[in-house]
N, C-alpha and C positions, 0 to 999 in steps of 0.2 A: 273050754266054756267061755272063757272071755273071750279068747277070738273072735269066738262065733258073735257076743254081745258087740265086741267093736265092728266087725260085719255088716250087722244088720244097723248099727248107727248112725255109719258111713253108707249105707243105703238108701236111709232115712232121709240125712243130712242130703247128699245129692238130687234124692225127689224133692226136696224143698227148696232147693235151688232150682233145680229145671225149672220147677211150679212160679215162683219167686221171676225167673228172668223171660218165662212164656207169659206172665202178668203183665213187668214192665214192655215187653214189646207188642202187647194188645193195645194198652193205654196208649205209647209213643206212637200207635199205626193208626188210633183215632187223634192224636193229636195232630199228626204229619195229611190228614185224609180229613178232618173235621169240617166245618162251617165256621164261619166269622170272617172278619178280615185279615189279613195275612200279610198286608203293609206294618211295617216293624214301627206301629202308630202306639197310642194308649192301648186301643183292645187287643191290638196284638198281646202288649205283655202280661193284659189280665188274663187273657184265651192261653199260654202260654204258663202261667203259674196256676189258670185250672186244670189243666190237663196234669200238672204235676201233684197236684193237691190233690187230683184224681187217684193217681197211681199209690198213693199214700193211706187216703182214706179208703180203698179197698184193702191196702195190705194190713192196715191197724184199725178200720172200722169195728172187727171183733169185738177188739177191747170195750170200747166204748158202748155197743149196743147190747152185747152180750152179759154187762156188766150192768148194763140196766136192766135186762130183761130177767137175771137173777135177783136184781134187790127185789123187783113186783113179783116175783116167784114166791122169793123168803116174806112177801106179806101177802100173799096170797092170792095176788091179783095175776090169774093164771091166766086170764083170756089178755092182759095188758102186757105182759109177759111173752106171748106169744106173739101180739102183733111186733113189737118193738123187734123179737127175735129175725120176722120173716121180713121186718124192714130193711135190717142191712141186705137182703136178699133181692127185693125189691131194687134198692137204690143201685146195688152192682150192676142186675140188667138193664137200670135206666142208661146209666153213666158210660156201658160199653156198648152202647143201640146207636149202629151209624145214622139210623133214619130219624132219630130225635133231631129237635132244633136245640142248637147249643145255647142257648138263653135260656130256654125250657131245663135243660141237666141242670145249668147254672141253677134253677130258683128251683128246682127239684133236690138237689143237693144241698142248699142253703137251709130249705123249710125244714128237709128231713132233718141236717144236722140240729135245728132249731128247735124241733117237736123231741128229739131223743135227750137235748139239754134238756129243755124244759122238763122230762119226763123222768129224767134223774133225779133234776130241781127239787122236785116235789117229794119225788120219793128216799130221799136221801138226806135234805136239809142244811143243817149247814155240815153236818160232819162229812157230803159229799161238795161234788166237782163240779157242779150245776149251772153253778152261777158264774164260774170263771167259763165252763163248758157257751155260754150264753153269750158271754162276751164276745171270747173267739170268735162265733159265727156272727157276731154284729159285726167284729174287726171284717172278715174274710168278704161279711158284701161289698164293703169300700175297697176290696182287693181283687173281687172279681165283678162286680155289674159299672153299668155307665151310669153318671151321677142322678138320672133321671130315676132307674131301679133302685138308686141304693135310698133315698129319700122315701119313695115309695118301702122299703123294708125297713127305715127306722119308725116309720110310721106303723109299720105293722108290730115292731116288735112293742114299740109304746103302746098300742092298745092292746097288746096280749099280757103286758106286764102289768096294766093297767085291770084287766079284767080277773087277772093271779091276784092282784090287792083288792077287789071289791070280795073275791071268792074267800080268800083268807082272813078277812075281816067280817066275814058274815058265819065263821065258823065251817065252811065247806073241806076246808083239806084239815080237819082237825085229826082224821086216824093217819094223816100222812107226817112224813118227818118234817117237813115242809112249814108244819104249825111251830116246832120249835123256835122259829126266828122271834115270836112274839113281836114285841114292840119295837125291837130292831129293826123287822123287815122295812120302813119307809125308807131307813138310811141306808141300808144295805142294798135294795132297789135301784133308790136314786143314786147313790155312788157309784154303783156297777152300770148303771144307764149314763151315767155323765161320761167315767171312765172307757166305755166299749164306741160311744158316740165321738167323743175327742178323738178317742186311736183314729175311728176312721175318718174324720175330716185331717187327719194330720196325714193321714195314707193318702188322701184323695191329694192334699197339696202335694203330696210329693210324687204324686203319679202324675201332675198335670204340669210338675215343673219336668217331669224325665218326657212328658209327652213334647213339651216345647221346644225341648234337648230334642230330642228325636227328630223331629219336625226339622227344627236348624239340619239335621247330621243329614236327615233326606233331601233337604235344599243343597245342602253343600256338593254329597253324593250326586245326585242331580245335575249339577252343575259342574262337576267333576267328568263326568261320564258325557255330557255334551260337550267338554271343552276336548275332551280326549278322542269325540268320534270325528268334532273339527278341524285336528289335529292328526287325527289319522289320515282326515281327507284331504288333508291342504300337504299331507306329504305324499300322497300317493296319486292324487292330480294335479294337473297343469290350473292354475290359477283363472290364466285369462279363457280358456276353451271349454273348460270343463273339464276335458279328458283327460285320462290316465297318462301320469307323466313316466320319463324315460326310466325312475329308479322301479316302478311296477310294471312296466315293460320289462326288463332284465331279470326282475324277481318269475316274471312269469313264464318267459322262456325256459326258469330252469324246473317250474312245474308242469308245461306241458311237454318236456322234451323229454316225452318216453316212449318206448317202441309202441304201446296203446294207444296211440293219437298219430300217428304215422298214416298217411302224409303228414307234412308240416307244412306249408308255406307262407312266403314273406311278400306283403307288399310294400315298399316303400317308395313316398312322395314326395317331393321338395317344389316349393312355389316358385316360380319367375321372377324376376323383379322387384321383388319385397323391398331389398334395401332403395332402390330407385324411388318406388312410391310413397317409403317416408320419406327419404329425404326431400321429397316433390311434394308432397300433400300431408305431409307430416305423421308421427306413428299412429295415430288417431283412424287413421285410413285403412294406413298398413295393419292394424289389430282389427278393423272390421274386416279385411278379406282375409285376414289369419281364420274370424271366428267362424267366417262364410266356410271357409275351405273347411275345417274341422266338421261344422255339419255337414257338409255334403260326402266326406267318407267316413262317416258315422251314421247316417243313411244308406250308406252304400256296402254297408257291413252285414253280416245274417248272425245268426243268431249260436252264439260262444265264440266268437271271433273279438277280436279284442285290438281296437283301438286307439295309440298314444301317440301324443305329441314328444316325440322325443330328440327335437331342437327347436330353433328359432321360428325355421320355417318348412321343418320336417317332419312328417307323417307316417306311422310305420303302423300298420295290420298284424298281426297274429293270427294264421287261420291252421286251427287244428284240421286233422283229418281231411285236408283239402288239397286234392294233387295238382299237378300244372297246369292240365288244361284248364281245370275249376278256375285258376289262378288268372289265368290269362283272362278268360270271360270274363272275370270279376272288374278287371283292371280295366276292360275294353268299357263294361257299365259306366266304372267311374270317369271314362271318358267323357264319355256320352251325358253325364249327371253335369258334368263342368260346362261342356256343348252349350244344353241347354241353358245353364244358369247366363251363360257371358251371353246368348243371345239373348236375354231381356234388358242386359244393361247397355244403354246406347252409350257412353263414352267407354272406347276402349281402353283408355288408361287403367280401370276398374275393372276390364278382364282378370279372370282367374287362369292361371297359364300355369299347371302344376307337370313335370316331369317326374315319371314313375317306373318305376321297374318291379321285377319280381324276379323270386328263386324259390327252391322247394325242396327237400329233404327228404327222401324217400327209401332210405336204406335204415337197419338202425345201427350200422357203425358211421354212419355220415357225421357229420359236425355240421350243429345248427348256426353257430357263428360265420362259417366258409359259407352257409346258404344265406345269409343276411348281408355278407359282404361280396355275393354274388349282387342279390337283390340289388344293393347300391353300385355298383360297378355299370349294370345298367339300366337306373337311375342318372347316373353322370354323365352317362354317353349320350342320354336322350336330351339330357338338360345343356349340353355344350351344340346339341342341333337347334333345339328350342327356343335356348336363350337371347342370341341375336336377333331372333324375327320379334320375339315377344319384347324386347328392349326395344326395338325399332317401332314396335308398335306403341310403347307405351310414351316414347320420347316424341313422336308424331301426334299422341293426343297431348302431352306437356305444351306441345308446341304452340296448339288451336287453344288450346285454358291460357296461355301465356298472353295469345292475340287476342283475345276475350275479353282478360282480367284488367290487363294495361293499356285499352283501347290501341292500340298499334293494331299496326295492318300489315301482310304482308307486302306492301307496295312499302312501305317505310324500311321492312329489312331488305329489302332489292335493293331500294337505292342507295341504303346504308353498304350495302356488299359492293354495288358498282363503285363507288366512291372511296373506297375502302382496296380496294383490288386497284384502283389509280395510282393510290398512293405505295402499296406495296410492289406494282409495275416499274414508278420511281424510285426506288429503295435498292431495286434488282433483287427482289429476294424471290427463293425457291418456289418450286412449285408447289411443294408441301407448303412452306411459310402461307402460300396466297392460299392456297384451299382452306388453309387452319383459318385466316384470315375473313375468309368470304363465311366461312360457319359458324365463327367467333361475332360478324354483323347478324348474321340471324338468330342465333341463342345468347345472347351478352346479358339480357335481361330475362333467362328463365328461370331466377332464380324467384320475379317477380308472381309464379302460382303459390307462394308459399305468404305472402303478403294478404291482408286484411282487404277486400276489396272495397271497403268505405274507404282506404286512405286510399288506395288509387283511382278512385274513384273523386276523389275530394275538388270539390274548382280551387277554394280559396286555400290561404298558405297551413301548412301543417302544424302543428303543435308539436312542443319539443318531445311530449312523449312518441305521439306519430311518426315523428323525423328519423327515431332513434329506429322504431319499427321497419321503418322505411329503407333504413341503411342495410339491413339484415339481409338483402336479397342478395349481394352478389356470392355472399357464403352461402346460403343456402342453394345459390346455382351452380356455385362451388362442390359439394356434394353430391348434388344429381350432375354433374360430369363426371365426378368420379366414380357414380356405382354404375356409369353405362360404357363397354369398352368405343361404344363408338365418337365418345363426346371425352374420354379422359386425355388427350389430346388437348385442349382446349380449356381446362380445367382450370389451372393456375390465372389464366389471360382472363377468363371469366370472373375471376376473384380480384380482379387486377386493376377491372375498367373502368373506378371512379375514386384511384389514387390520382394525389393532384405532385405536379412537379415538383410545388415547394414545399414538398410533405403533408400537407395540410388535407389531403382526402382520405380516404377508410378504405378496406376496414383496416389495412397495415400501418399504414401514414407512411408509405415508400417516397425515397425522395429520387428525384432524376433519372437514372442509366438504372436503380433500384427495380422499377416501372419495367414490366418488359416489355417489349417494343410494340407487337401486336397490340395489347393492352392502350396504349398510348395513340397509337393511330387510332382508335376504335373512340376515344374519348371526343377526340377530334373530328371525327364525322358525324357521330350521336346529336353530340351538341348544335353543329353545325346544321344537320335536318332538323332535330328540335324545332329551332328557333326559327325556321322557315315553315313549317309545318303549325295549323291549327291544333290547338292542344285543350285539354280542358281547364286548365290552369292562365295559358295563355294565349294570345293571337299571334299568328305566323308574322313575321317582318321580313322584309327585302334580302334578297342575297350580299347585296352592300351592307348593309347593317349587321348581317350574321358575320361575315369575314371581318366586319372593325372589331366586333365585341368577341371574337375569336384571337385577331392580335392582340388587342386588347389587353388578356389575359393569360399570353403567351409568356412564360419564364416563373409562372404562377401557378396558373390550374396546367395549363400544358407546354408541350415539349416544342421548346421556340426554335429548336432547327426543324423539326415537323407542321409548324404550323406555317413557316415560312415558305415552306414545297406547297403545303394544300394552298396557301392564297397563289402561290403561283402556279397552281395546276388551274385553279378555277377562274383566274384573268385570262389566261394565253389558251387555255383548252374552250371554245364555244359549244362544245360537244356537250357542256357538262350544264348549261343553260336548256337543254333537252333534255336529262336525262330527270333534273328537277323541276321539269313543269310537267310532268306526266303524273297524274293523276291528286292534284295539289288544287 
């Protein structure tokens, strides 16, 4: 027999639990599913503690209204009795109705629990829970409405309390318990109005310090989550391009390298002459045709292909599901895309001259690596045919920006070469020495496209900042012989040509036999047409006058066994009186 009693207890006990935990996951599914706002602000946490007051006041509203609706029984008041009973009934389907406005349950559930206080209130007196019951529900508006509702409900409650004390003092609730308070009720009243009133402005202050709190934590939040998306971006693109740099190039390879995306192929680019054009027109240049070239194979891209800058001046495609021939076509476009762009630009130093290759992957025990190191194999083969024409062409517009920049002419580097090739004929040197020679009189000053065109431009004498500017060119032409194979040759002598004998020139301060020898002859001719040549700084003077002011400064600015040959080339040679009135 007690088995059977623990049985059916443990029955019991279990439906009450199911009942109990299919409650709370009604309520939590109108909470999770409700209306309001849902930014973790102030009314988030009021919507947030009603939905849990919710879940509360259905499982223990019983008590409370069932408890009323017995005392108005036990005095007889069956029809008040009733209502009270069918209101928690009422209140449950307000409270779990998705189609209600949540402000609406809010002041639905407040009034109710307000009307079932009061209804105790009265019926009860003081030996009930009425008036603590009254409180509570004042406290709970300052805990669930915004401060505009909750003023609007001390308002209400003040004149319901208010209307309870004209009704009790005119003898109205005298068969209720309610009348008990006598003469006490004003202090009783107003202490539980002061009492319920403070709680909730003390709840409001501390909801609006937690909302400011909050506010801060969403700012920070906020602020956290942009510095981390900027942060994600600035490691997984290229800075200056935009594009996706080499470490999400590699992460990506090893997510598209699956037999599902087969084909694979690679196209990889590398620019021309990049280092040339800084060192010529400085990085300022070279990063605008970096940022040219980046759009143009990023147009030239379709759609989930993906590409990254992943070097300096290197370009590399990702094209899933895309066989060779696709690849080839593709590559042939971005020909064509480059075609176009270099024919709008008239100076061809500014051309875009990118060398490109491809490979493809088409098996899936292949290795995407052997196909990417295909791709670049020829890549380099195409950029070692490339490279010379496109260096040639860029060193030929250097050439025309140099005779531009520094008003010189080609007739000035002729006869800087002829005169210059006299002296190396005297000398007996090589063939090679005189060719380096004759190339060294016509680039000695390219280093002068990287100069300010107001100071070479300037008539009158320079300022010591200008001067300093000014001296910078033969390293800078220094540089662009070095990134050209056809001018590295020439490189050093280039850097060379306005060191003076007695140490005293730049940019090394080399002193004597220091000088290398080309370098020295080249000083010696410059000068020497200089000074015979219209200048904007200066007027041309006599060939007598260049040759004194030439000795002059022999053993000082230059090499006094070289300058002793050029004045004796240019007394005993009459040839060389023809060679400097041509076009002077």
């Amino acid at each position: 027999m007690n088995q059977i009693i623990r049985q059916k207890i443990a029955v019991m006990m279990g439906f009450i639990k199911m009942r109990l935990k299919n409650l709370r996951a009604i309520t939590y599914n109108i909470k999770n599913n409700g209306e309001g706002n849902r930014d973790r602000d102030l009314n988030y946490l009021k919507n947030h503690l009603f939905y849990d007051i919710t879940f509360y006041f259905i499982l223990l509203g019983p008590i409370l209204f069932f408890y009323g609706a017995y005392l108005f029984y036990e005095e007889g008041k069956y029809v008040v009795s009733v209502m009270e009973f069918l209101l928690y009934f009422v209140s449950v389907f307000v409270l779990l109705n998705h189609k209600i406005n949540l402000r609406i349950k809010k002041l639905f559930f407040l009034l109710t629990g307000y009307f079932a206080s009061v209804l105790v209130l009265i019926v009860a007196g003081p030996m009930g829970a009425g008036m603590v019951c009254v409180t509570v529900v004042l406290v709970l508006s300052g805990s669930l409405l915004d401060k505009k509702w909750v003023l609007k409900f001390i308002a209400f409650n003040l004149f319901a309390f208010l209307v309870i004390t004209v009704l009790l003092f005119s003898s109205f609730f005298n068969e209720f318990a309610i009348a008990d308070y006598g003469s006490r009720w004003p202090i009783v009243a107003i202490s539980s109005q002061i009492l319920g009133i403070g709680l909730l402005f003390v709840i409001q202050i501390i909801y609006e310090g937690l909302e400011k709190q909050a506010k801060i934590i969403i700012r920070s939040q906020k602020s956290l989550e942009a510095s981390e998306q900027k942060y994600r971006y600035l490691s997984y693109h290229d800075h200056l391009t935009g594009l996706y740099n080499r470490l999400f190039w590699e992460e990506e390879q090893k997510r598209i390298n699956i037999n599902e995306q087969l084909p694979i192929s690679i196209i990889i680019g590398d620019i021309n002459g990049i280092k040339l054009m800084n060192d010529a027109f400085g990085h300022e240049a070279g990063d605008r045709m970096i940022i040219e070239t980046s759009r143009i194979m990023k147009n030239s891209c379709q759609k989930g292909e993906i590409v990254a800058r992943t070097g300096g001046d290197e370009f590399s495609i990702l094209m899933p599901k895309t066989s060779r021939e696709a690849a080839l076509k593709q590559m042939e476009e971005i020909k064509q895309s480059f075609a176009e762009h270099n024919r709008r630009i008239l100076n061809e130093a500014f051309h875009i001259n990118v060398a490109l290759g491809s490979g493809t992957k088409e098996e899936p025990h292949g290795d995407l690596k052997e196909t990417i190191k295909r791709a670049e194999l020829y890549m380099n083969q195409r950029k070692l045919l490339e490279q010379r024409s496109s260096h040639s062409a860029i060193i030929a517009s250097i050439k025309a920006t140099m005779y531009e920049k520094s008003h010189e002419t080609e007739e000035h580097s002729e006869r800087l070469a002829a005169l210059s090739r006299m002296i190396g004929q005297a000398l007996n040197l090589s063939q090679i020495e005189l060719d380096n020679l004759e190339l060294l009189a016509t680039l000695h000053d390219i280093g002068k496209v990287g100069i300010d065109d107001r100071i070479l431009a300037k008539p009158g004498k320079l300022t010591e900042k200008e001067w300093i500017e000014m001296k910078k060119h033969p390293e800078i032409g220094y540089r662009i012989a070095c990134a050209s194979p056809e001018l590295v040759s020439i490189a050093e002598y280039i850097l060379c040509h306005h060191e003076h004998w007695d140490g005293s020139g730049y940019p090394k301060g080399l002193v004597g036999e220091e000088i290398p020898l080309l370098s020295r002859i080249i000083a010696i001719t410059d000068a020497y047409d200089a000074m015979t040549e219209n200048r904007i700084y200066q007027k041309a003077t006599n060939c007598q006058n260049a040759l004194a002011e030439i000795q002059k400064n022999a053993g000082s600015q230059f090499d006094p066994d070289i300058v002793s040959l050029f004045v004796g080339i240019m007394q005993k040679n009459p040839v060389c009186e023809e060679i400097f009135s041509i076009n002077r």
